[in-house]
N, C-alpha and C positions, 0 to 999 in steps of 0.2 A: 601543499596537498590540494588545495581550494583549483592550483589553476592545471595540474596536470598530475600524473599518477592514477592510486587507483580509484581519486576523486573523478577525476576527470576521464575517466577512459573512453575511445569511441564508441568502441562495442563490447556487448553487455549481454548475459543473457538475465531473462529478469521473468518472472511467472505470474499469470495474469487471470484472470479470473473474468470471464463474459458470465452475463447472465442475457434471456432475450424473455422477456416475460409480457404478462397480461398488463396492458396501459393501468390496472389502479392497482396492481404489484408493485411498480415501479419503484417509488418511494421509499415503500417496505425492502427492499430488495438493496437500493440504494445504502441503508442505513447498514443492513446485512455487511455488505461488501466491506464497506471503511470501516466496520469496528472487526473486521476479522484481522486485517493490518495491523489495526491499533492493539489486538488481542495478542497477538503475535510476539509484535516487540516488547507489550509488558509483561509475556512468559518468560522473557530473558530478560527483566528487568532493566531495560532501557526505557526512561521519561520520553511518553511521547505526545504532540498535541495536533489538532487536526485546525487546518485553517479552512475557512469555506471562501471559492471566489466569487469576487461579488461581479453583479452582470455582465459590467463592463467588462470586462476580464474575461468572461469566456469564450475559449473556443468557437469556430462554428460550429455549430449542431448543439454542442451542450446547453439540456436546463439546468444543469446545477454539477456544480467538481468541488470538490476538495483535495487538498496536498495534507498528505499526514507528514510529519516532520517529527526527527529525532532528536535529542539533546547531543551535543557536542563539546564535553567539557572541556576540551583540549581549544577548540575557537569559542568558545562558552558562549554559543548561540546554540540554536534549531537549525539544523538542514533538512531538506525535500530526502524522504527515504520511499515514499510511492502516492499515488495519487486513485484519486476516483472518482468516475464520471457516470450521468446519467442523461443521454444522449435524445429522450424522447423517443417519438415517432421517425425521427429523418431520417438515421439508417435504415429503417426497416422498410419504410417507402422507398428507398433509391432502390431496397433491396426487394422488393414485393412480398417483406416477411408479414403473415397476417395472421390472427391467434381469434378462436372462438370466446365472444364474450357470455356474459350467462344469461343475457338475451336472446343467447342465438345467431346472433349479428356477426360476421367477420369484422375486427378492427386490426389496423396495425400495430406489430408488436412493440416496443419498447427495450432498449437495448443497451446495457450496461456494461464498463468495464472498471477493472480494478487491478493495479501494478499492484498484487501483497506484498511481492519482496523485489529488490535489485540487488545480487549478493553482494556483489562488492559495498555499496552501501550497508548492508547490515552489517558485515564484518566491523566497519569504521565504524558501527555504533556500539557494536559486541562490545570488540576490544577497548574502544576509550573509557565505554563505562564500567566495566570489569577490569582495567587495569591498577593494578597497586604501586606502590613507589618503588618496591623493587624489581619491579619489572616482571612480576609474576601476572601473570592473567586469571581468576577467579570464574569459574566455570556456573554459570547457571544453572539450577538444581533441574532444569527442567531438560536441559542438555546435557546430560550427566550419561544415563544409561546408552547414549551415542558414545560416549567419553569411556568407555569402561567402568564407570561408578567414580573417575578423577574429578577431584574439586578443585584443583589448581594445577593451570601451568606452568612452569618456572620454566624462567630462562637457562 
């Protein structure tokens, strides 16, 4: 599953979340983002934990990312389920984005992104962590009123 399927697929549709905010938003904004992910997957009760990279590691442009990561009982690790980034100034200089500060001053904006979900990965977390030994899948109470009010799906 790890090297091909619908671990692996090329293309993906996945939903993202920009914020372009005031340079001393950012941070606030930042923290916003990754716990909406993480809010997300612990409404359907999948464990999940956020890693932060450290400098070396980033991107160009990024001051600061994180990879939120879901539990995998089936490879009984964490996999990458989305990430989040806080890009600084750079985009918004390439991009001439500028935001009024409370100064009065024009400064450039500051501009964030956040993968909340990539379905196919949340599926593989859905299901492993809701699955039972009979092969019934256990519906999240919070995905339920989607479901008809079903709490389980049997094979």
């Amino acid at each position: 599953i790890e090297e091909r399927g619908v671990y692996r697929i090329h293309q993906f549709e996945k939903q993202e979340m920009i914020v372009i905010s005031k340079p001393e938003e950012s941070m606030i904004w930042y923290d916003k983002l990754w716990k909406n992910t993480v809010d997300l997957f612990r409404s359907m009760d999948i464990p999940v934990r956020t890693l932060e990279c450290c400098s070396g590691d980033l991107a160009d442009l990024k001051v600061k990312s994180c990879d939120v990561e879901a539990w995998s009982p089936r490879q009984k690790k964490y996999f990458e389920v989305g990430s989040c980034s806080n890009l600084g100034d750079a985009q918004a200089r390439r991009l001439g984005i500028r935001v009024a500060g409370a100064d009065g001053r024009k400064y450039f904006a500051h501009t964030l992104n956040n993968t909340v979900v990539a379905p196919p990965r949340m599926l593989i977390a859905l299901l492993e962590n809701n699955l039972n030994e009979d092969g019934s899948v256990r519906v999240p109470e919070v995905l339920r009123p989607y479901m008809g009010g079903k709490a389980l799906i049997t094979p």
